[in-house]
C-alpha positions in Angstrom: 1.5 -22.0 -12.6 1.0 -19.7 -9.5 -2.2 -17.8 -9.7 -2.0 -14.2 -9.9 -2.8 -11.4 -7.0 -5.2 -8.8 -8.1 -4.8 -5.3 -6.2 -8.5 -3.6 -5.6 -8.3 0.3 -5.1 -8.2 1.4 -1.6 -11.6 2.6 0.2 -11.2 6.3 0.1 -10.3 6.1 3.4 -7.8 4.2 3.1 -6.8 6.3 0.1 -7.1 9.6 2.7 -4.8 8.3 5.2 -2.0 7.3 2.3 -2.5 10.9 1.2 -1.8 12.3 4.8 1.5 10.3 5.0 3.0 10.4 1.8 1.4 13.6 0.2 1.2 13.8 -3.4 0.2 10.1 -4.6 -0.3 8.9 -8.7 -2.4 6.0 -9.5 -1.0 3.3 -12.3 -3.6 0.9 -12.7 -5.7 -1.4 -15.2 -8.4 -4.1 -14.8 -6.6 -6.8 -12.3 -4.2 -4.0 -10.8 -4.7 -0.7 -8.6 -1.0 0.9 -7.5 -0.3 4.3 -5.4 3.0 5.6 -6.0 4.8 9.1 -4.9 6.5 10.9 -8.2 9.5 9.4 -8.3 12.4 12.3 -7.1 16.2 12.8 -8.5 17.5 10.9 -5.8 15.2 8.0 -7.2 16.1 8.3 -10.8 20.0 8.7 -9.8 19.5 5.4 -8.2 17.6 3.9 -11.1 20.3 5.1 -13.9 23.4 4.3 -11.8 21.5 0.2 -11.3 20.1 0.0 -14.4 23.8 0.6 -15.9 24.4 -3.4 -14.6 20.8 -4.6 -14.4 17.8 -2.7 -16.0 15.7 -5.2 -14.6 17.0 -4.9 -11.1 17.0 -1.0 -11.6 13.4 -0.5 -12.2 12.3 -3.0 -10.0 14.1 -0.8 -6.9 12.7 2.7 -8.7 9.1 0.9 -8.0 9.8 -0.2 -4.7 11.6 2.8 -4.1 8.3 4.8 -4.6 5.3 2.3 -3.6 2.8 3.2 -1.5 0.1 0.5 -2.1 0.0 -2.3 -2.0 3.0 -3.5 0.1 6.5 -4.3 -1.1 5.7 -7.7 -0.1 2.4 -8.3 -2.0 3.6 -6.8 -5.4 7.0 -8.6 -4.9 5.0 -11.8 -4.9 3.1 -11.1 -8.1 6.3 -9.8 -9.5 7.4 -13.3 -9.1 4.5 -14.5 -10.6 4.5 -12.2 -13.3 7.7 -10.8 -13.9 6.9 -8.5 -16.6 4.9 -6.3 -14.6 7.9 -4.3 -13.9 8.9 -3.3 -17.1 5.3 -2.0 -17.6 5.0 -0.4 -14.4 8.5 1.1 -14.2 7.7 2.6 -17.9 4.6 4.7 -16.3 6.7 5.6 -13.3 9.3 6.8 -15.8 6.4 8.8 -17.2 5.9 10.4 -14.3 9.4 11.3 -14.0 9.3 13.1 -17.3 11.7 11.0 -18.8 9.5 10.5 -21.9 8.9 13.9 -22.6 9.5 14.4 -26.6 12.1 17.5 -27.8 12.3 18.6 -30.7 15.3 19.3 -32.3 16.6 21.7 -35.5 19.2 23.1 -37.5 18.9 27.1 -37.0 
């Protein structure tokens, strides 16, 4: 079995200079992973629905690529190999972010 990739946080200056060039950056992380990601936008979740239609996999796979900012695409595609569930996990918080898990309530009036 391939051994896993762990993603440390960024040094804050690092963390500075992401902030500069994308703006507005959300943290999903637990103990082996740090991730930076921009709110995902309609254009994002448009994408995500119209893919996920075919492949839900393959849909929120490209919403999290669509909105990484750290690590690289190329180092969490490698763990994604290795651990393949990662996307559901991480494209449920990115969801989150969305607001596609707010709860409604609903009633007779």
């Amino acid at each position: 079995m391939k051994e896993t990739l762990k993603f440390a946080k960024p040094s804050d200056e690092q963390a500075q200079e992401l902030k500069k060039k994308h703006g507005e950056l959300h943290e999903i992380s637990n103990d082996d992973y740090y991730l930076l990601f921009k709110k995902p936008e309609r254009d994002n979740l448009s994408r995500f629905l119209k893919e996920s239609m075919k492949d839900t996999y393959r849909g929120l796979r490209n919403l999290i690529m669509d909105t990484l900012v750290f690590p690289t695409r190329e180092e969490l595609d490698k763990e994604f190999e290795v651990q393949p569930g990662l996307v559901i996990g991480i494209g449920t918080e990115l969801q989150k972010l969305a607001g596609t898990s707010v709860d409604f309530f609903s009633k007779k009036l």
